[in-house]
C-alpha positions in Angstrom: 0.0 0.0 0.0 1.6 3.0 -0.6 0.6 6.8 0.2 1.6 10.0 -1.0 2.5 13.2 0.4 3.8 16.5 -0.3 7.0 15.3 1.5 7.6 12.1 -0.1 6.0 8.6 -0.4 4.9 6.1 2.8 5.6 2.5 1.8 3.3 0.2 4.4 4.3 -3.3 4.3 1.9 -5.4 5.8 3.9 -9.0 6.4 1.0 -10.6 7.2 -1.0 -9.7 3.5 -1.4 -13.4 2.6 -1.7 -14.4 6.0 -4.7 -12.7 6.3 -6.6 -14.5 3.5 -5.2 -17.8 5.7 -6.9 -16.6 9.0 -9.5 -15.3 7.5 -10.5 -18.3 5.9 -9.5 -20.4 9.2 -11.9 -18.1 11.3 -14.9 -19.5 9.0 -14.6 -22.7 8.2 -11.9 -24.1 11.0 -11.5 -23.9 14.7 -7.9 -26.3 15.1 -5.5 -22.6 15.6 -3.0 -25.2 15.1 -3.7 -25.8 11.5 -3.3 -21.9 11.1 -0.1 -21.9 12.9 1.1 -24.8 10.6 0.4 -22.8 7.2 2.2 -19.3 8.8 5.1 -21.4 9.4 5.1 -22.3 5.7 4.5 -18.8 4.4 7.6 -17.9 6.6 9.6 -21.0 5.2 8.4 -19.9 1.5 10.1 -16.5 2.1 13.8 -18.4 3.3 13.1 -20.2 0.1 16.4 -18.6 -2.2 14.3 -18.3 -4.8 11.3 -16.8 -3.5 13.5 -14.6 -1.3 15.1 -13.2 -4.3 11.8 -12.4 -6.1 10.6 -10.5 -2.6 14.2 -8.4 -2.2 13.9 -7.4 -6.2 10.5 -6.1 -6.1 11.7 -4.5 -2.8 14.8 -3.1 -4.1 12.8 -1.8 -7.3 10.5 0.7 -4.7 13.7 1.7 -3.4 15.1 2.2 -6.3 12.0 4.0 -8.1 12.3 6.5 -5.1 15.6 7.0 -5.1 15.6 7.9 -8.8 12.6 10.5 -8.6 14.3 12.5 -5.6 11.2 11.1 -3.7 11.6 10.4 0.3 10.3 7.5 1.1 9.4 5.5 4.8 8.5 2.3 5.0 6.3 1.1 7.9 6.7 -2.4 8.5 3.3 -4.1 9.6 3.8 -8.0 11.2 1.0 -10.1 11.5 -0.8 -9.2 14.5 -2.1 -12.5 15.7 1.2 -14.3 15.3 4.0 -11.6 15.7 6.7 -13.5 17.3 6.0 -16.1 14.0 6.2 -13.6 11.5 9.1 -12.0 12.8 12.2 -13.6 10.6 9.9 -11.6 7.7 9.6 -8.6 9.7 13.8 -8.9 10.0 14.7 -9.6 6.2 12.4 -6.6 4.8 13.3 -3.9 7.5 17.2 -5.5 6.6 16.8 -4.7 2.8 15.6 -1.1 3.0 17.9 -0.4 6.0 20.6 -1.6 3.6 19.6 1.2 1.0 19.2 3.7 3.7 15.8 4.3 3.6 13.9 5.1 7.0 12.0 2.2 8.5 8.9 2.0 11.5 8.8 -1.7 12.3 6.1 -1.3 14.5 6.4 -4.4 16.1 7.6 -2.7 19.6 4.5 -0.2 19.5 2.0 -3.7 19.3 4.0 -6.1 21.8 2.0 -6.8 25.2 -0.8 -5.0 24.0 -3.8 -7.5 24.2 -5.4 -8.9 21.1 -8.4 -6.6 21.5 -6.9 -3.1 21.3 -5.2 -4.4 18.8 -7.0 -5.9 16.2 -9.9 -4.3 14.2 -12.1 -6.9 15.6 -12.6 -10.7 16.7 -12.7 -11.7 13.2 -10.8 -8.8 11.5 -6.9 -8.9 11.7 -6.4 -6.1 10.5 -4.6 -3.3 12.3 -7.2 -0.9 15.3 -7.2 2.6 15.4 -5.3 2.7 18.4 -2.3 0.8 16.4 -3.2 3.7 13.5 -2.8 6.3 16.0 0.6 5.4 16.7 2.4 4.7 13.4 0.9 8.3 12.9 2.3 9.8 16.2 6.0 7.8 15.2 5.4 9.1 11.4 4.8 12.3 12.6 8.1 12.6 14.9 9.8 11.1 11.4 9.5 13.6 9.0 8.9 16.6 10.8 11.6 19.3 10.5 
C-alpha cells in the first residue's frame, strides 16, 4: 500500500497480506488454531526459500530504487502479523534488513504492538487487521519522522 504526500512517499508493508486471506478463511470454516499456525510457518519458510527470497528483495529493491531515482523520500512502515508476531518476525527482520541496507527510513512497529492484548489491537474478533489505536501510533511515530 503505498501513500503520497507532499513530502515524499509512505511504503506500508503489511507482512501478514497473505496471512490474512489464511486466517481469515480459518476463522470460518476451521477452529484447530494449530492448523493456522502450521500454514504461517510455511509462508515464513516460502520466504527463506532462495528463490522466493530473491523475487521478494527485487521487487523490494525496485521501490527503493524507483524513489531514489525520482528524488522522492520514502518510509517504509513495516506491519507484522498481529495475531502471530513472534512467528512472523524472521519476515519482519529480512524486509526492515533490505531497505535499511539502501538507507531508507524504517517503522517496524512491532515494539509499539508487543504486550498490548489482542483486542486493542485488532480491528475486531474476526478482523486482523490493524485498530485505530495501532493507526494512532504509526501516525504519532510518522509524525516525529518527517517533521523538520
Amino acid at each position: 500500500m503505498f501513500y503520497w504526500f507532499g513530502f515524499g512517499l509512505i511504503l506500508i508493508i503489511g507482512v501478514g497480506f497473505l496471512i490474512v486471506l489464511l486466517y481469515a478463511i480459518w476463522v470460518r470454516w476451521s477452529d484447530p488454531q494449530d492448523k493456522t499456525r502450521s500454514r504461517l510457518q510455511n509462508l515464513v519458510l516460502a520466504l527463506f526459500d532462495p528463490e522466493a527470497w530473491a523475487m521478494h528483495r527485487h521487487d523490494l529493491l525496485a521501490i527503493a530504487e524507483y524513489a531514489k531515482n525520482e528524488n522522492i523520500q520514502l518510509i517504509v512502515v513495516i506491519i507484522p502479523h498481529l495475531i502471530f508476531t513472534k512467528q512472523s518476525a524472521p519476515i519482519v527482520k529480512r524486509v526492515s534488513e533490505v531497505f535499511q541496507a539502501e538507507g531508507v527510513p524504517t517503522l517496524d512497529i512491532t515494539e509499539l504492538i508487543q504486550g498490548e492484548p489482542r483486542s486493542t489491537i485488532l480491528a475486531g474478533r474476526v478482523d486482523p487487521h490493524a485498530s485505530e489505536l495501532v493507526h494512532q501510533r504509526i501516525a504519532e511515530r510518522l509524525y516525529h519522522m518527517i517533521r523538520p
